[in-house]
VOGU-3710 file (C-alpha; in Angstrom, 3 decimals, decimal comma):
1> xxxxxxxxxx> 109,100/70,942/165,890  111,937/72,963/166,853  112,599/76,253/164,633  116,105/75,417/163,690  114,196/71,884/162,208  111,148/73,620/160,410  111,464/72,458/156,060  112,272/75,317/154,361  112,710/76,005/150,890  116,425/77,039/149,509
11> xxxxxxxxxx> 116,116/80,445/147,704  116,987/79,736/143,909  116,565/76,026/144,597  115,096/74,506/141,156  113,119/71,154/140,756  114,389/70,759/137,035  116,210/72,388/134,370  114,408/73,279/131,586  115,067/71,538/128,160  113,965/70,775/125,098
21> xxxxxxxxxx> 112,021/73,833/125,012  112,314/76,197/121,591  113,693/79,739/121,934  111,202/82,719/121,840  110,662/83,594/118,232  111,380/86,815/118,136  113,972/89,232/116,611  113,593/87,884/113,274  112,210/89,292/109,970  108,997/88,470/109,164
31> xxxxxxxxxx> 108,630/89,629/105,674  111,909/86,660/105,802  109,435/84,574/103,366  110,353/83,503/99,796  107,129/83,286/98,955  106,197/86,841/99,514  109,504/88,509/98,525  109,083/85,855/95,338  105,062/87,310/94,647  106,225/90,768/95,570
41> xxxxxxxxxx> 108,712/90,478/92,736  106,368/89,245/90,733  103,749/91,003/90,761  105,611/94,638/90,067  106,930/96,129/93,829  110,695/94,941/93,832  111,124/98,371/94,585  109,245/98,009/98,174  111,525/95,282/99,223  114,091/97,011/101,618
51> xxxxxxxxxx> 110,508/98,697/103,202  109,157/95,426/103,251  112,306/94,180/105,307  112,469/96,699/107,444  108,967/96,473/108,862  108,851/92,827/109,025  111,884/93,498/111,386  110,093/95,424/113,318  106,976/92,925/113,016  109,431/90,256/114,456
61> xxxxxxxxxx> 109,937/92,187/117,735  109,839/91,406/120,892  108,178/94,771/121,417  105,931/94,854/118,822  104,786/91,134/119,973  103,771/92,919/123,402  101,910/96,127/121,854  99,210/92,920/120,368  99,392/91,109/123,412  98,559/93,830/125,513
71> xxxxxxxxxx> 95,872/95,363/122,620  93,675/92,164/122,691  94,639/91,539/126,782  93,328/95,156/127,904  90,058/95,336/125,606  88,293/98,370/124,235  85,906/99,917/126,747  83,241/102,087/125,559  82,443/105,020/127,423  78,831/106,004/126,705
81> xxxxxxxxxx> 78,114/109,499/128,710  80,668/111,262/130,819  80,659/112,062/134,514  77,883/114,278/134,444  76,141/112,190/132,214  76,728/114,055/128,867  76,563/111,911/126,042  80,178/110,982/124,663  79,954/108,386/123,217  83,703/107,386/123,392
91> xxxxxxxxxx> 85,679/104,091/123,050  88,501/104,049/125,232  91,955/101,462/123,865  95,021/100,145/125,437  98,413/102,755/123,915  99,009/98,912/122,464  96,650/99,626/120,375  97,445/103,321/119,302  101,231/101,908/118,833  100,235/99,394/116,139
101> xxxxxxxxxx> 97,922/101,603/114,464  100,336/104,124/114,235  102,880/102,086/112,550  100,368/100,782/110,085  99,148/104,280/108,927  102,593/106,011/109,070  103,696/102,466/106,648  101,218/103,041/104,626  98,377/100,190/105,280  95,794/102,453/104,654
111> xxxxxxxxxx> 94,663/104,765/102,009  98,379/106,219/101,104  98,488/103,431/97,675  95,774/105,901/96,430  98,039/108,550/96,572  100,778/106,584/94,693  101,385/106,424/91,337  104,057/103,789/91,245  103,140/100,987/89,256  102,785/98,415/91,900
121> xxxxxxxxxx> 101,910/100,866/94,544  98,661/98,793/95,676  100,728/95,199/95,714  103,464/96,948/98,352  100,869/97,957/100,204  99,134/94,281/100,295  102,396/93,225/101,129  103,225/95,510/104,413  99,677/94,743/105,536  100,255/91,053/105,362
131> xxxxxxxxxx> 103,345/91,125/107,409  102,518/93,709/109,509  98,918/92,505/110,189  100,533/89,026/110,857  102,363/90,420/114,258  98,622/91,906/115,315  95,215/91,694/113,102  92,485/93,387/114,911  93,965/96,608/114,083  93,966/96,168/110,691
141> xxxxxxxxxx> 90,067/96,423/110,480  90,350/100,560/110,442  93,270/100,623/108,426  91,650/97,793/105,984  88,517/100,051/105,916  90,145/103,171/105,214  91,655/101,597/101,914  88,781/100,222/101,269  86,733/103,562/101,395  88,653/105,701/99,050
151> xxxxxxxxxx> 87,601/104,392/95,485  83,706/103,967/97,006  84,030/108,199/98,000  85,045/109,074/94,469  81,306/108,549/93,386  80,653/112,271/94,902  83,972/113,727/93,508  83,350/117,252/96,193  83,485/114,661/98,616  86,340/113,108/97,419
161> xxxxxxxxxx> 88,302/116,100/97,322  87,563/117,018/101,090  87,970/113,826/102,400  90,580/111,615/100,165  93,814/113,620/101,186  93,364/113,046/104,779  92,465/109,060/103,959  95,151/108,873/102,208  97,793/110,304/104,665  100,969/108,832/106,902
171> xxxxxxxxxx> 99,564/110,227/109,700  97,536/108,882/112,462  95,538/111,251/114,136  93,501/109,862/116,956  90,773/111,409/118,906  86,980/112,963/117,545  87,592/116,593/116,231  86,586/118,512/113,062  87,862/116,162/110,169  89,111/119,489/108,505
181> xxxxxxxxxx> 91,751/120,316/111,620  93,180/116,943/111,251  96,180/115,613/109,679  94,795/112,048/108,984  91,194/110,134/108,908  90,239/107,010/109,339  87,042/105,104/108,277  84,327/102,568/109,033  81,810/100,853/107,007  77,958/100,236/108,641
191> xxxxxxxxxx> 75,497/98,209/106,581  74,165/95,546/108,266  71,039/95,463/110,707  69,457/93,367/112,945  66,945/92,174/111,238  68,518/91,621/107,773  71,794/90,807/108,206  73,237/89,909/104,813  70,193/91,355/102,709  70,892/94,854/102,993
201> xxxxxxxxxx> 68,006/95,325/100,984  65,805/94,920/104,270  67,544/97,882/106,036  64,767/100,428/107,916  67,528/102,936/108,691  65,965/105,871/106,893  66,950/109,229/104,795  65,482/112,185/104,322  67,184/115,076/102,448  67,286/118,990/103,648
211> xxxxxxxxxx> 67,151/122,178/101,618  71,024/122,677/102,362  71,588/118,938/100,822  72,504/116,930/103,496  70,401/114,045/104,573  69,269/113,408/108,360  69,612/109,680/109,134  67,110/107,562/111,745  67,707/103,723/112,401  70,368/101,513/114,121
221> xxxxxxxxxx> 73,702/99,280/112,698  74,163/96,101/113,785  77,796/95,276/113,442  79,812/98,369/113,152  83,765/97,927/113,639  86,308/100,684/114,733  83,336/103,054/115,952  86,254/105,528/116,753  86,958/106,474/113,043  86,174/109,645/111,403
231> xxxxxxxxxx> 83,826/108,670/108,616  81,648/106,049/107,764  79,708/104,901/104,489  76,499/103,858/105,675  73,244/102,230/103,804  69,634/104,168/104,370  66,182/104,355/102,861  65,729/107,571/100,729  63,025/107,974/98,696  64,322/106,748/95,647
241> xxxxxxxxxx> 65,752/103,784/97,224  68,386/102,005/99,308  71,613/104,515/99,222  75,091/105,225/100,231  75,368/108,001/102,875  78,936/109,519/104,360  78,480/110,165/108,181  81,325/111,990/110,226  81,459/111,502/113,567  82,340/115,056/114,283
251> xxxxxxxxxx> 80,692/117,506/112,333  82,453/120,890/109,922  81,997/123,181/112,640  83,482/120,690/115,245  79,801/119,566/116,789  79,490/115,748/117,859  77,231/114,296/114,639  74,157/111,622/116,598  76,123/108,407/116,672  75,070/106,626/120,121
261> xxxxxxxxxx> 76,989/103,273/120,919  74,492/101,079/122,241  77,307/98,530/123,000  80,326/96,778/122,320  80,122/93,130/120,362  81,495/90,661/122,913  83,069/88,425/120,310  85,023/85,273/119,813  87,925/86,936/118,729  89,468/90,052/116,919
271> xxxxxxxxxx> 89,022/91,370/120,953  91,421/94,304/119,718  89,231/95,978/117,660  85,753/97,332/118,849  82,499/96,470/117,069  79,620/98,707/117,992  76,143/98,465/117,355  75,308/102,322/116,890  72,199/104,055/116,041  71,177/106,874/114,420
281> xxxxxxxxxx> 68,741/109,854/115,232  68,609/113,056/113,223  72,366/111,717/111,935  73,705/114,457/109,314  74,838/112,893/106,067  75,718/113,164/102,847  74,920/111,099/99,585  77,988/109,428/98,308  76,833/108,112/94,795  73,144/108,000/92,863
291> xxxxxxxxxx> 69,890/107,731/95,132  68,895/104,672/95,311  72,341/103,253/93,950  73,239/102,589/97,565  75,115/98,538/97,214  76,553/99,663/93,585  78,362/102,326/95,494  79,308/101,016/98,705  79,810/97,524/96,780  83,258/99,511/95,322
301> xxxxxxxxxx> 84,744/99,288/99,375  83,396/96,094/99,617  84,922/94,569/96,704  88,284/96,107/98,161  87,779/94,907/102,112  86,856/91,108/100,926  90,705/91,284/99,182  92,116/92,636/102,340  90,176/89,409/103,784  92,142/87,564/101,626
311> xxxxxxxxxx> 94,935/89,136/102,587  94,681/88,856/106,232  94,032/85,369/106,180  96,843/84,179/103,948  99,264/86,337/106,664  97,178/84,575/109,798  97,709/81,461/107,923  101,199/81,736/107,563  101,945/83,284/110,861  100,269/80,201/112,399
321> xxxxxxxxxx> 102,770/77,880/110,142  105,997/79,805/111,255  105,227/79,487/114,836  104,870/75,764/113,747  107,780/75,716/111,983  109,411/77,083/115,016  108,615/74,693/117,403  109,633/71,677/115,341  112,387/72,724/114,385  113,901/73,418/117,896
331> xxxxxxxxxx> 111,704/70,482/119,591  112,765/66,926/119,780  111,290/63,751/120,069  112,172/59,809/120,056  115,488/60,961/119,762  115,663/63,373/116,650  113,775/66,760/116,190  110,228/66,971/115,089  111,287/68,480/112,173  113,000/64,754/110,980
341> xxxxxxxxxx> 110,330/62,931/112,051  108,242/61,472/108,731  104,903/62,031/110,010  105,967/65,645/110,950  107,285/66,213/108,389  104,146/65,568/105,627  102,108/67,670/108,621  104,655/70,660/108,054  105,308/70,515/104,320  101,313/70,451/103,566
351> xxxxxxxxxx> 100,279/73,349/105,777  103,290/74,962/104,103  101,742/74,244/100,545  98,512/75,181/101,720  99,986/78,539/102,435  102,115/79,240/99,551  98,729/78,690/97,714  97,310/81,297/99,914  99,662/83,701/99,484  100,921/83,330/96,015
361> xxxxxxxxxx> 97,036/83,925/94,888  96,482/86,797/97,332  99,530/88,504/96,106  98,059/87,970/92,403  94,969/89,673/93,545  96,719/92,626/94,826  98,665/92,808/91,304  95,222/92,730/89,851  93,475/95,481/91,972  96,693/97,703/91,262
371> xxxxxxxxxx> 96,803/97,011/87,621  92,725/97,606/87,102  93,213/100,849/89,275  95,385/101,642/86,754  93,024/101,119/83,342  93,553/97,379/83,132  90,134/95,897/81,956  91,306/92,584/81,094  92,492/92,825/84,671  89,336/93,980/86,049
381> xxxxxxxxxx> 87,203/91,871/85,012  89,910/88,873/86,580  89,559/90,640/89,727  85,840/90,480/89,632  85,577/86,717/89,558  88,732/85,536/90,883  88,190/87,952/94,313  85,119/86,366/95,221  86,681/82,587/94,152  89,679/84,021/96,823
391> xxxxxxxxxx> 87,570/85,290/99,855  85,819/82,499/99,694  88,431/79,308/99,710  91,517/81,097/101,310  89,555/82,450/104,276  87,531/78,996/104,999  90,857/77,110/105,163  92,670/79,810/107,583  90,935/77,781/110,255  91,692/74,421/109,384
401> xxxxxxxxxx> 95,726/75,554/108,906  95,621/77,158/112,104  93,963/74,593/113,925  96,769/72,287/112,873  99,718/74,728/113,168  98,641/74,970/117,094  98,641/70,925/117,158  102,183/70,755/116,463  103,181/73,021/119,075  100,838/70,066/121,169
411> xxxxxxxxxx> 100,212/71,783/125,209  102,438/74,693/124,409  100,198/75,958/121,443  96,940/75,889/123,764  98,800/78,113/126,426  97,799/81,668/125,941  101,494/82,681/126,297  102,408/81,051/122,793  100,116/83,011/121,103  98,310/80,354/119,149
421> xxxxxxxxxx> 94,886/80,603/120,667  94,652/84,495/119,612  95,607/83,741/116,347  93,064/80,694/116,673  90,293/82,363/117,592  91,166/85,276/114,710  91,099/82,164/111,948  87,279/82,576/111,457  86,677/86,066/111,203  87,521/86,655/107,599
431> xxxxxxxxxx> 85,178/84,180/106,536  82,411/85,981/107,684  82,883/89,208/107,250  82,463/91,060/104,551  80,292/88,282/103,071  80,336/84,522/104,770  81,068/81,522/102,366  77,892/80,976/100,662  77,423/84,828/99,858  80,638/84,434/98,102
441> xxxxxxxxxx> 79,468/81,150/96,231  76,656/83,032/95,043  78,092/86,260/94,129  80,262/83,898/91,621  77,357/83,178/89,893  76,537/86,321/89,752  79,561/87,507/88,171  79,160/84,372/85,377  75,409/85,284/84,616  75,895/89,060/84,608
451> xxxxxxxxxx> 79,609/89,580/83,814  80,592/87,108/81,208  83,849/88,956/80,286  84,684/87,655/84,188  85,127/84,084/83,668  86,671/84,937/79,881  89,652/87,008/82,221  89,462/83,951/84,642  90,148/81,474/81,765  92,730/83,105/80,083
461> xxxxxxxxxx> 94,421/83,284/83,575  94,102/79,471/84,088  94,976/78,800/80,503  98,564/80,675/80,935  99,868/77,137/82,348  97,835/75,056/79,837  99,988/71,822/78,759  102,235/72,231/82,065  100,543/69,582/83,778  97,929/67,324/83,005
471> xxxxxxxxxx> 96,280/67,077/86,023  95,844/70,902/85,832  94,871/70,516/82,440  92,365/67,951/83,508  90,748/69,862/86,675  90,334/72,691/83,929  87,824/71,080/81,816  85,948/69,569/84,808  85,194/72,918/85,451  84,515/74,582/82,755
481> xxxxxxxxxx> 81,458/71,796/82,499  80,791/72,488/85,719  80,956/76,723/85,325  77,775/76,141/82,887  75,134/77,601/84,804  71,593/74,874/85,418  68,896/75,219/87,670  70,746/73,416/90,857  73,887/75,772/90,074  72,963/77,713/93,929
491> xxxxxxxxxx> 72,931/74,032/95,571  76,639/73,552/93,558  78,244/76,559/94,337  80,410/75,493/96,868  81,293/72,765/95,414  81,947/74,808/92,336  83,652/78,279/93,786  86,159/75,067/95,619  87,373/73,556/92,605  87,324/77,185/90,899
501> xxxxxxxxxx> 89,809/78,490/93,742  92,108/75,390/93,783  92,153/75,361/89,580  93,117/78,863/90,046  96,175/78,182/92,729  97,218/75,064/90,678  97,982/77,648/87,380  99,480/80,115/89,500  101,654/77,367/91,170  102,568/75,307/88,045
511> xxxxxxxxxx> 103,871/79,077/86,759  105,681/80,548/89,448  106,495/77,910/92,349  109,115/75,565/91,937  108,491/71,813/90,500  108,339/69,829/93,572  105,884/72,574/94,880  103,274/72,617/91,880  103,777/68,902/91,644  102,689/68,168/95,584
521> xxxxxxxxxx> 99,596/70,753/94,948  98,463/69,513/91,552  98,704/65,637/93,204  97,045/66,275/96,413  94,431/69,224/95,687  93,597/68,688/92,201  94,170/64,788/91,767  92,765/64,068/95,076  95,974/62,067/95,793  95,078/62,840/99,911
531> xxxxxxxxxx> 93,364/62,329/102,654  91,050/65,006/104,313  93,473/66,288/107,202  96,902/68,029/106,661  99,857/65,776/106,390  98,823/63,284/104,165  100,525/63,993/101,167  101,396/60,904/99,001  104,612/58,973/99,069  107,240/60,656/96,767
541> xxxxxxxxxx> 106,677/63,919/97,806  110,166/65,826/97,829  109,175/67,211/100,982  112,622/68,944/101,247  112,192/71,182/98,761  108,535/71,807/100,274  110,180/72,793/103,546  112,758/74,514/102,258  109,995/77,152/101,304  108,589/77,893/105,096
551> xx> 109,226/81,275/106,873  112,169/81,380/109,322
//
């Protein structure tokens, strides 16, 4: 074929024009949510609102949305010994990474609410770690577990006082040097081990104490996140018992404390963060707490990580809903956007109501924490039950909403470049750690055998709606039979902690949320008046009013 006849293609020639695609969502407002400016309100930080605004602005990005993209697209990489084969021990992360965690500690996210004595100090910082966790999650592990830390340390007040002003600071400091010549700390949490897993109480990392008073540590971790923080509480064997131990990574006088990364977890998600399985030989520490009071101390950050799981779910949930959202309200189909079409419509409205659940009764957990922090016994004995009843229901659903917020998007969800499938493969994590779903069931009836004065707290909460709708009214006594304690109760417990967790949403709902809102929940989660998937919500449903509630 002659030259000048050869096909060609016409620079800037297009096959199509593109259509009936959404715009990017981006440069909006995340913390743009009734529901969480509403909860915020209500549960004492008004005064965090223009804060709250301004990060979720910055949340909303289009820059901030690359900083996670990149963090969990350019993985941690651990660095074990250095060219010349020195030990280092080192994980290595993406600036992504160092951006978002820099944001979060200089907002606040981590231990600064200890440092505040604002009534409502602990709920702003719930708040900001919702939205800003919602742009990014698998940074919020460190910043989660340097809350979490601070009331656990005050066991060993000389501890305390070293360690809690540099936990509690607006400054991140990266990088392993002498805790003492930095301006901010960050911490980790090891307990678990290969061969126990959830019974901590089967641990064979040992302790043995010195004539200066620290302890020298020999065993392994099995799941250790963030291995790059300053401090971690760790469980060991001492003599008197399973105990709490603080071990630095970098020692007073600025030596490298034994802390050898054996590897990285490859896992599902949460690719972000690193988890480390690290081990310990001749490891100096010191005892945080009573020997042989190891899980009653370390149980304190425990308590306070399973609300950030809370937390971090009801913000994954209703990230995953305004990407939803989103789409159907810019896509169209058969002639009239998604968002008008009757089946979408029941689909949209019910993840929305699952979410407003989510976060109204997270936020109410954060009001609790702050107001028991404060002296608040009625308060902390709520928290006791009702954080357990949370963890366990709000972070088992995340993956159901999710799964069904990427369906609406249909293809264009399952791309990696709509970020649904990160925030996908995130939806599970919560539920496991920090205690999986039937550790949670049990540790309720734990709290109703050993802490009566829990479900008393629980009750009156419930009870603050009483005569406000019968259903409620109704699911309330069912319970309350169901709450007395036989010899099957471990075989109920799901079924029990379920009913105790949407009982506890449908008070908090009747209360605060409007009518057509506590009406849809108290049809379809306490009447049953459903099916098993989202969007089947009965006929008569003002689904207006439950869209008018979703995040723009």
């Amino acid at each position: 074929m002659p030259a000048d006849q050869a096909p060609y293609s016409r620079p800037g020639s297009t096959t199509h024009e593109v259509t009936n695609q959404p715009p990017p969502l981006t440069g909006h407002d995340v913390a743009d949510d009734p529901v969480l400016i509403e909860g915020v309100r209500r549960e004492g930080a008004e005064w965090h609102l223009d804060a709250l605004h301004r990060l979720g602005r910055r949340a909303g990005s289009e820059e901030v949305q690359r900083w996670a993209d990149e963090a969990n697209r350019y993985e941690p990489v651990l660095r074990s010994h250095d060219r010349y084969g020195h030990r280092v021990d080192e994980v290595d992360f993406h600036p992504s990474y160092h951006a978002l965690l820099d944001v979060a500690i200089s907002e606040g996210l981590a231990g600064a609410a200890w440092a505040d004595e604002r009534p409502g100090a602990h709920v702003a910082r719930a708040a900001g770690f919702m939205v800003w966790s919602s742009a990014e999650a698998g940074h919020g592990c460190p910043v989660s577990m340097t809350y979490a830390v601070v009331p656990a340390l005050r066991h060993t007040p000389d501890l305390a006082k070293t360690y809690e002003p540099l936990l509690t600071s607006r400054v991140y400091d990266p990088g392993l040097r002498s805790p003492a010549g930095k301006r901010g700390l960050l911490a980790g949490m090891g307990m678990t081990e290969k061969q126990g897993g959830t019974d901590v109480r089967a641990n064979t990392t040992t302790a043995s104490e010195r004539p200066d008073g620290s302890w020298r540590l020999h065993g392994h971790k099995w799941f250790t996140s963030a291995p790059m923080n300053d401090l971690f509480l760790v469980l060991a064997q001492a003599p008197g018992g399973l105990s709490c131990f603080l071990v630095p990574r970098v020692l007073p006088d600025g030596s490298r404390n034994t802390f050898r990364i054996q590897r990285l977890k490859d896992k599902l998600g949460n690719r972000s963060n690193a988890s480390s399985e690290p081990e310990f030989d001749d490891t100096v520490a010191w005892l945080v707490g009573a020997e042989g009071k190891g899980v009653r101390t370390i149980i304190e950050m425990v308590t306070m990580t399973r609300l950030d799981c809370v937390l971090g779910s009801a913000a994954g949930t209703r990230a995953a809903l305004a990407q939803a959202a989103h789409h159907v309200r810019h896509r169209s189909v058969f002639g009239a956007k998604l968002i008008d079409q009757p089946l979408m419509r029941n689909v949209i409205a019910d993840l929305g109501l699952e979410s407003e659940a989510a976060t109204t009764l997270a936020l109410r957990l954060a009001g609790a924490a702050d107001r028991a922090r404060r002296g608040d016994a009625q308060e902390r004995a709520f928290l006791r039950l009702a954080t357990a009843v949370g963890k366990y229901w709000v972070c088992k659903r995340q993956p159901a909403a999710v799964a069904e917020a990427l369906e609406c998007l249909g293809g264009n969800g399952y791309d990696e470049a709509s970020g649904m499938p990160r925030l996908y493969r995130e939806a599970p994590l919560n539920g496991i750690w920090e205690g999986s779903g039937n550790v949670n069931a049990l540790d309720m009836l734990r709290a109703l055998t050993r802490e009566p004065e829990s479900l008393d707290a629980f009750g009156t909460e419930v009870e603050s709606a009483a005569g406000a709708d019968r259903r409620l009214d109704t699911a309330w006594r069912e319970l309350q039979a169901e709450l007395v304690l036989s010899e099957d109760a471990p075989l109920r417990a799901r079924r029990v902690i379920e009913r105790a967790a949407l009982v506890l949403q449908g008070s908090l709902l009747v209360r605060h949320a409007p009518a057509a809102v506590a009406d849809a929940f108290c049809a379809s989660r306490l009447a049953g008046d459903r099916g098993l998937a989202f969007g089947t919500l009965p006929p008569g449903t003002d689904f207006a009013a439950l869209l008018g509630r979703l995040p723009r």
